[in-house]
C-alpha positions, 0 to 999 in steps of 0.5 A: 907320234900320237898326239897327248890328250889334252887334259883340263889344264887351266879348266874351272870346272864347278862340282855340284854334288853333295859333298861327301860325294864329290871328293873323288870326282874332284880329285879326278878333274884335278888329277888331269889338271882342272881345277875342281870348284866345290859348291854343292847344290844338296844336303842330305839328312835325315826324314822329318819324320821316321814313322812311316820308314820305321812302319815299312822296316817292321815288315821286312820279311815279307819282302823278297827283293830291297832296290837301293835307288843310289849310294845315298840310299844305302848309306841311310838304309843299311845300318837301319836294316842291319840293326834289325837284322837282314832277314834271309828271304830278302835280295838287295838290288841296285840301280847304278853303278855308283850304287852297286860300288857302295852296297859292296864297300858295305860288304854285301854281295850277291847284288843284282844289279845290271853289268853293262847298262846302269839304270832302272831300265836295265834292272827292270830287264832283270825282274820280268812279270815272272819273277816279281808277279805276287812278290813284295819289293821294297824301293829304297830312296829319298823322300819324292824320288822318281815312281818310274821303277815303282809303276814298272814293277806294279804293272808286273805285279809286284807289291811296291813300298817305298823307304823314303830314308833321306831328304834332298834340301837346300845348302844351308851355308853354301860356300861364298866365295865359289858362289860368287865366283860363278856369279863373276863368270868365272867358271868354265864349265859345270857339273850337274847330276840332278834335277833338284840340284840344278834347281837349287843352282838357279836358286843360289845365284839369284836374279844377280848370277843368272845370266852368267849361270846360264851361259856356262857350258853343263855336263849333265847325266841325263837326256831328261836332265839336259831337257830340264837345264833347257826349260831353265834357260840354259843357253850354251853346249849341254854335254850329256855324260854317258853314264852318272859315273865319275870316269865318264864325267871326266871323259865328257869333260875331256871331250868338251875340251877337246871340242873347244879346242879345235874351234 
């Protein structure tokens, strides 16, 4: 008889995203008998100033292809882009699983988006020099998002313009009794999915949670992000998710148990 998996049973696992995201990640870790911490390390809301978006959006015709870079992006931009109208010419594109899941909750289709990998390296095999060279395309983020895409797309040259339709802040009233919690050591493990929210982390426990923070175990989305969670001074296992997706958190998280587990 194969043996059961052995579940997250008694795991504390700290959830860092935002929280009108973290519900369903949440529910998984309990639902395999972890006990899911909420504490976002990020707000989203609304551009200081909406001049320059307002400025792009007058110009959407003109542009063949609209990247929503994450789920948050679509949440900001497409009831600004339905109020103008969706002009015909304009493809919507996605980075990410996530975000594709989120441009099809809003009933768009005919989405091109990457089927297997999910990342901006897997949509920029499909916009060769040949279908962008001389096309307008706008990249859908927040405000200072990664220029990666962008550059890509401008070396095959493509005419770049950026929605910067959100901001990424600070928590303005984290929660804290889970922040001192983690200050306390008592968190197993945490789950980090950005650059800008492991940041925050650092700065929410101050001088006084650092050194239990940084001797917790991280599942993080990213090479990049581990390396940042190291410049940081993490000092213990870094688990890097296959994918930013939910199952396959969970299945880091599954992975990370089961590791210690046969210690």
């Amino acid at each position: 008889m194969v043996a059961s998996e052995p579940g997250l049973h008694g795991v504390r696992v700290l959830v860092t995203r935002p929280a009108h995201q973290a519900e369903t990640l949440a529910q998984k870790i309990e639902a395999a008998g972890g006990e899911a911490v909420r504490l976002p390390t990020i707000e989203i809301v609304t551009p200081a100033s909406t001049a320059t978006l307002n400025a792009v959006l007058d110009r959407l015709p003109e542009f063949g292809f609209a990247i929503s870079i994450s789920p948050n992006a679509v949440r900001q931009f497409l009831p600004r882009l339905r109020a103008r109208g969706i002009p015909p010419g304009l493809r919507l594109a996605a980075v990410g699983q996530g975000t594709l899941r989120a441009l099809n909750e809003e009933g768009c289709e005919n989405i091109l988006a990457p089927r297997e990998r999910f990342d901006s390296e897997a949509l920029l095999e499909l916009l060769p020099s040949a279908v962008v060279t001389g096309k307008d395309i706008l990249i859908v983020r927040g405000e200072g998002g990664h220029k990666k895409l962008g550059e890509s797309l401008s070396a095959r040259g493509a005419r770049v313009a950026y929605a910067e339709c959100y901001r990424r802040v600070p928590p303005r009233q984290p929660d804290a009794a889970n922040l001192a919690r983690l200050r306390r050591g008592e968190i197993d493990i945490l789950i980090i999915t950005s650059i800008e929210g492991a940041r925050n982390l650092c700065a929410l426990v101050g001088e006084s949670g650092r050194a239990s923070l940084l001797a917790t175990p991280v599942v993080v989305v990213s090479e990049r992000l581990a390396q940042t969670c190291r410049e940081l001074g993490f000092t213990a296992e870094l688990c890097v998710s296959a994918q930013a997706s939910d199952a396959a958190i969970v299945a880091t998280l599954h992975a990370w148990r089961a590791r210690q587990n046969s210690l």
